[in-house]
Each structure stands twice: as C-alpha cells, then as structure tokens.
C-alpha positions as CSV (number, residue, x, y, z in Angstrom):
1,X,71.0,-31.3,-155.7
2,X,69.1,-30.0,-158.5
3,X,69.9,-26.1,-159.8
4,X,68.2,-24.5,-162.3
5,X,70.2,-23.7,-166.0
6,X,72.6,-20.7,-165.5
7,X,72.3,-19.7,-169.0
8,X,69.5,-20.6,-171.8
9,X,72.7,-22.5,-173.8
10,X,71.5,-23.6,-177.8
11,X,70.4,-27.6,-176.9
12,X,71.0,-27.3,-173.6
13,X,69.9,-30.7,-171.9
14,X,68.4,-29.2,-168.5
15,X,64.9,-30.2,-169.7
16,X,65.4,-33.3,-171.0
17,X,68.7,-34.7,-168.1
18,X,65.8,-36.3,-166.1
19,X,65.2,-39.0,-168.7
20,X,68.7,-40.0,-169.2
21,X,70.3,-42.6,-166.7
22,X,71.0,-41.5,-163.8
23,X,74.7,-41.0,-162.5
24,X,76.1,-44.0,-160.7
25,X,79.8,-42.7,-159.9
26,X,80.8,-39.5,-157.4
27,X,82.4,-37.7,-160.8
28,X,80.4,-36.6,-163.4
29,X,82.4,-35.1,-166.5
30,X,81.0,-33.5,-169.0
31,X,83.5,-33.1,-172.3
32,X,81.3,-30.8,-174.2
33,X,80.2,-28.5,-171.6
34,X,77.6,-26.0,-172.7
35,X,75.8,-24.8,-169.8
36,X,76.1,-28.0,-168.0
37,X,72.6,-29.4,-168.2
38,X,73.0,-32.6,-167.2
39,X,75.3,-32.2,-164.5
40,X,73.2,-29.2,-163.0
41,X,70.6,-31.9,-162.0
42,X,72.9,-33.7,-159.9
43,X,75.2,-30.3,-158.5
44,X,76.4,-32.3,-155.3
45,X,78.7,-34.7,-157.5
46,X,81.9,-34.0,-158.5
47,X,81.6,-32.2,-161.7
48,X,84.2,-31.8,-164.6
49,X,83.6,-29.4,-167.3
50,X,85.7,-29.3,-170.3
51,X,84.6,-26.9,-172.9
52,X,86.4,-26.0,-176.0
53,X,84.6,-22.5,-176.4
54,X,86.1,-19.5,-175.0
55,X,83.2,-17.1,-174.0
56,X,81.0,-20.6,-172.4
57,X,84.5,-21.5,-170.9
58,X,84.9,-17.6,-169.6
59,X,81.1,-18.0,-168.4
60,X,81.6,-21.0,-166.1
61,X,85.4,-19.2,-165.0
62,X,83.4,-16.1,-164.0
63,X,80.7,-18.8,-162.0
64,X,82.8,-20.7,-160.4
65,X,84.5,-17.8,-158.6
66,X,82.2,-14.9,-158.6
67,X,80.6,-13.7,-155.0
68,X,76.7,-14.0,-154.4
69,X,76.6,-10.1,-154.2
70,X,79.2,-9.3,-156.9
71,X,76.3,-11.1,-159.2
72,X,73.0,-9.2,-157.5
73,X,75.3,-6.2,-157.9
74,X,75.6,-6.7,-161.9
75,X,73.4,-3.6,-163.9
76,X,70.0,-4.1,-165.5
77,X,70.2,-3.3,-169.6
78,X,67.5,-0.8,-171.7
79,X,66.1,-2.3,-174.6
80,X,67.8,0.3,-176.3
81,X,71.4,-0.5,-175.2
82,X,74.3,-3.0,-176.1
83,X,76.1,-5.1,-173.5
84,X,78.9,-2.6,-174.5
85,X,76.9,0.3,-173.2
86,X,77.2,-1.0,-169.6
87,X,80.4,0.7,-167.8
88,X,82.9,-1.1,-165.5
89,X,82.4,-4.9,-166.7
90,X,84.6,-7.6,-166.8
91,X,84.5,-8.8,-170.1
92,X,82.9,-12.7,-168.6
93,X,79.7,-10.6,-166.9
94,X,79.3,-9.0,-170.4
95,X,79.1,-12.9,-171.5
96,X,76.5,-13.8,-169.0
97,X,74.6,-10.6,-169.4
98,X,75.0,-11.1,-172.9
99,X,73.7,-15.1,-172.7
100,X,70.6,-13.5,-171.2
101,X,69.4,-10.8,-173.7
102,X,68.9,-13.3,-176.5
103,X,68.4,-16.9,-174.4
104,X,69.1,-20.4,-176.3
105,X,72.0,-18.9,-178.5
106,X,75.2,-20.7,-179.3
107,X,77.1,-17.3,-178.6
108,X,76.4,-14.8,-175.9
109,X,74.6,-11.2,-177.9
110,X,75.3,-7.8,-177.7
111,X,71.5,-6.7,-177.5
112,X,68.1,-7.9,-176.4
113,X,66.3,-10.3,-178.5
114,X,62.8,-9.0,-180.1
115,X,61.3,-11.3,-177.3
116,X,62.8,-9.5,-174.2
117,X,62.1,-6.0,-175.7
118,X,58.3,-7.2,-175.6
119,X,58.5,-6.8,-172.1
120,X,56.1,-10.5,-171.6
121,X,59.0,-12.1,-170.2
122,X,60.5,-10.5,-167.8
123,X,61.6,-13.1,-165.6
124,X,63.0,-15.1,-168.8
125,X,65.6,-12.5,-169.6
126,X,68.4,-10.3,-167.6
127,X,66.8,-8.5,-165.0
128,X,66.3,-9.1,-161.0
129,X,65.1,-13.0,-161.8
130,X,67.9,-13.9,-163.4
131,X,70.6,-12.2,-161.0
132,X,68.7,-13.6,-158.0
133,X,68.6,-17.1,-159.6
134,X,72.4,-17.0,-160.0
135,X,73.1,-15.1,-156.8
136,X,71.2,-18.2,-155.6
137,X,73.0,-20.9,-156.6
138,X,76.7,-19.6,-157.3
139,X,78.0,-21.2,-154.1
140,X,76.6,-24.8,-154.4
141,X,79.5,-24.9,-157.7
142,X,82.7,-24.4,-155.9
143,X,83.6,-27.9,-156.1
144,X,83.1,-28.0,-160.0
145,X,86.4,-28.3,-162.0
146,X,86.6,-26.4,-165.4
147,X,89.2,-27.5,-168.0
148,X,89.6,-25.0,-170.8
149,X,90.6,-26.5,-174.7
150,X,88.6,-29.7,-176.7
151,X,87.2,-32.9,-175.5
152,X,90.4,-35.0,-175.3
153,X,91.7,-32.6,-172.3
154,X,89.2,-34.5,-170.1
155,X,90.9,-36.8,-166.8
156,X,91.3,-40.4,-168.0
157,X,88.9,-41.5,-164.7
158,X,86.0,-43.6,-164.0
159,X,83.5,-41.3,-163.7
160,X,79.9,-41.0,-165.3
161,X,80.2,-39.5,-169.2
162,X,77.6,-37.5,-170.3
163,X,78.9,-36.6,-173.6
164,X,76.6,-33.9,-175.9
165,X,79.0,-32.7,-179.0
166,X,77.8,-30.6,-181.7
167,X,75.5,-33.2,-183.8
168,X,77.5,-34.0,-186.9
169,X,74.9,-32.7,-189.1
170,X,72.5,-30.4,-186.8
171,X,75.3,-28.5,-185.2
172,X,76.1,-26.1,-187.3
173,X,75.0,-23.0,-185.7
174,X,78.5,-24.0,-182.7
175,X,81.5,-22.0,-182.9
176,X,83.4,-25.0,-181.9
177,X,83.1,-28.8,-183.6
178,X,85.1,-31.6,-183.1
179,X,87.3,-31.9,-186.4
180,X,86.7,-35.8,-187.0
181,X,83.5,-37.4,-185.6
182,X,84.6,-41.2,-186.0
183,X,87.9,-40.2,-183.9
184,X,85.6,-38.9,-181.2
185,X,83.5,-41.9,-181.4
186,X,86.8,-44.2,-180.3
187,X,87.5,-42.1,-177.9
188,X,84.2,-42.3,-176.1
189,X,84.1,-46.0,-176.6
190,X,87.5,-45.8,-173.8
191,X,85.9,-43.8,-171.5
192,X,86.1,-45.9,-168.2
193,X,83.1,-46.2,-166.3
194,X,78.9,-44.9,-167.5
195,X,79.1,-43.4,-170.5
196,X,76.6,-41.6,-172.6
197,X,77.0,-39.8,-176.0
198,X,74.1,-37.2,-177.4
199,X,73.0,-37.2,-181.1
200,X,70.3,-36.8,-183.7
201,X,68.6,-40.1,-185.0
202,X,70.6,-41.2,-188.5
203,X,74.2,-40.5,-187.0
204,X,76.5,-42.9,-187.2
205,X,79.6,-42.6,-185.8
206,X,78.6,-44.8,-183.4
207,X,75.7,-47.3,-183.2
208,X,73.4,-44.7,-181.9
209,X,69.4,-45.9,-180.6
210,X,66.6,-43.6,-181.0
211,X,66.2,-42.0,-177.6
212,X,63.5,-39.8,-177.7
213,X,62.2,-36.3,-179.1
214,X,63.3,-33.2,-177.3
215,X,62.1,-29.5,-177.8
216,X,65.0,-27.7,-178.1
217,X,65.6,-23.8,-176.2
218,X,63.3,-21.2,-176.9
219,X,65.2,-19.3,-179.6
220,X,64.3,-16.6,-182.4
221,X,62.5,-19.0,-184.0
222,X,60.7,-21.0,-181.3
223,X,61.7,-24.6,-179.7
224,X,62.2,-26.6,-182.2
225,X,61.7,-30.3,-181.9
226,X,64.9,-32.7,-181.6
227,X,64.9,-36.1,-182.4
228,X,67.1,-37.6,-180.1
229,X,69.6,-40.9,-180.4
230,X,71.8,-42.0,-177.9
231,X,74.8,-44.2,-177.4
232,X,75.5,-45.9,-173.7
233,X,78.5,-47.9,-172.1
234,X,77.4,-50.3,-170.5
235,X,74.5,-51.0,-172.5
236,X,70.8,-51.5,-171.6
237,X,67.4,-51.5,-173.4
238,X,66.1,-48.4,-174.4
C-alpha cells in the first residue's frame, strides 16, 4: 500500500523511499519519524513511529485517530489570516493546517507562505486537495503505533530500520537533534533485523556510502539538492 505524504515535512523521504531497499520484515519502525516517508510507501506493514518533536508527534496523534469527515470538515484559510484566526480548533488541526500553508518546513507556520498566496498552487497547499487527500487515506493508518519522546524509546524488535536523524551538519534548521551522534551510531549498529541510517556524504559516525543525490521539499527557497550517504545492516553493494 502506497499513500501519498500527509504533510510536505523538511527532507521528507517520500520521493526518494522507492530507491532504498525494500522492507523485508512485517514491522517497519521508523526512530526519527517526520512525516513518515518511507513507511508511507509500504502503509500495510506494521508501522512504528517514534518522534521526539512535539507538534510532528501531535500531528501523527491527531491522524491516527481523527474521522474521515472530522478532516473534510476542517476550514479553508484567507491569505490574509493566521492559523490562530480559525475558531474552534484543536490545537493538532492548527499543526496540520499549519504544515500546509508554508509546505517542507521543520515546524508547522502560522500563515501562508508567499507561494500559496500566489494562488498557482492550489492543490499544493491547504484547501479541498489537501483535506480530500487526508480524508482519503486516514483509515489505512489505524494499525500504526506512535511512541512520543527520542530515538532510544523505540521496541528492541526485529523489524526493518529506516533510520533518517537530523544530519549532523545539514540539520540545523530541526527543533530536535540527537545530543551525541557517535552514541546514536552504536545504537543503530544493535538494531536487530534490516537496518538503514540516512545522512549527507562526509558524515562519519558511521561508515556511511554515497547513496545518491536527492532534491529536497519545495521550500522558500526552492528544492535544494541532497547529497545522500547511507549506512545498511546487513550490508550489500551500493
């Protein structure tokens, strides 16, 4: 089962999950969530989110139990109004609203971007699209587990490990980044079962490969291009 991103997340791996190995195991966990890119392209598994984050952690609470209607029933926004402007919210549909008014952003806005208010997108940003996207898909993630609080809270299981912290050096723009990088690169290496573990070329924390080159979410500034490296257990030839 393949869904489409809920959320535009700041390098999110929706795009680029296809060229990564594919899932061998029923459970995928994902110790960095974000909006769940990789685990979106196989939905039917048994998913395990763990995000460290609270308003991406209060997104994916909201998801997992929100109705299909209570989401086609959320409000559009004007250009000229703040997520604060809309009445009767629960603060978690302000954060998807809000992930949706400026897309690939590390932190859900208060405001449309420049690039919504130009109106040339109108299926990229909040409006009837997005809602009926969501609507859409909202019931094939009941089965997904969220664990609230940083990477270590994740089950000790063999599952498939699609691992994607904040890059030591290019991940500065995350609210949340793992205090010591050679720490989390132990802990990977004990994972039990397929493991893979996201970073720029020129880490090192692990004995990273060059991967490939990414674009990244279209931000303020454009999708930029990401020079991917990657780490897997059990090894192959990339």
């Amino acid at each position: 089962m393949n869904l489409k991103p809920f959320w535009k997340y700041y390098g999110g791996k929706w795009r680029a999950a296809p060229h990564y190995p594919v899932p061998v195991h029923a459970i995928i966990v994902e110790p960095f969530a974000g909006a769940a890119g990789y685990s979106l392209r196989y939905a039917d598994r048994n998913i395990v989110l763990v995000e460290k984050d609270p308003s991406v952690a209060a997104t994916w609470r909201y998801l997992l139990r929100v109705t299909s209607q209570e989401v086609l029933d959320l409000p559009d926004i004007r250009y000229d109004q703040s997520i604060d402007d809309l009445p009767g919210l629960q603060e978690e549909a302000r954060m998807l609203i809000g992930w949706w008014v400026n897309t690939g952003t590390a932190h859900p806005r208060k405001r449309p971007s420049a690039r919504m208010r130009s109106g040339v997108w109108p299926n990229t940003f909040w409006g009837p699209a997005a809602r009926e996207r969501i609507a859409s898909q909202v019931d094939a993630i009941r089965h997904w587990t969220l664990l609230e609080g940083d990477y270590t809270k994740a089950p000790d299981v063999e599952a498939t490990w699609f691992i994607d912290p904040p890059y030591a050096h290019a991940g500065r723009h995350y609210a949340q980044q793992p205090d010591n990088f050679d720490a989390l690169g132990a802990w990977c290496q004990t994972r039990n079962g397929q493991v893979m573990v996201c970073e720029n070329v020129g880490a090192t924390w692990l004995p990273f490969q060059p991967f490939m080159d990414i674009k990244a979410n279209e931000g303020r500034h454009g999708g930029k291009v990401s020079h991917e490296a990657l780490w897997v257990k059990p090894s192959l030839d990339l």
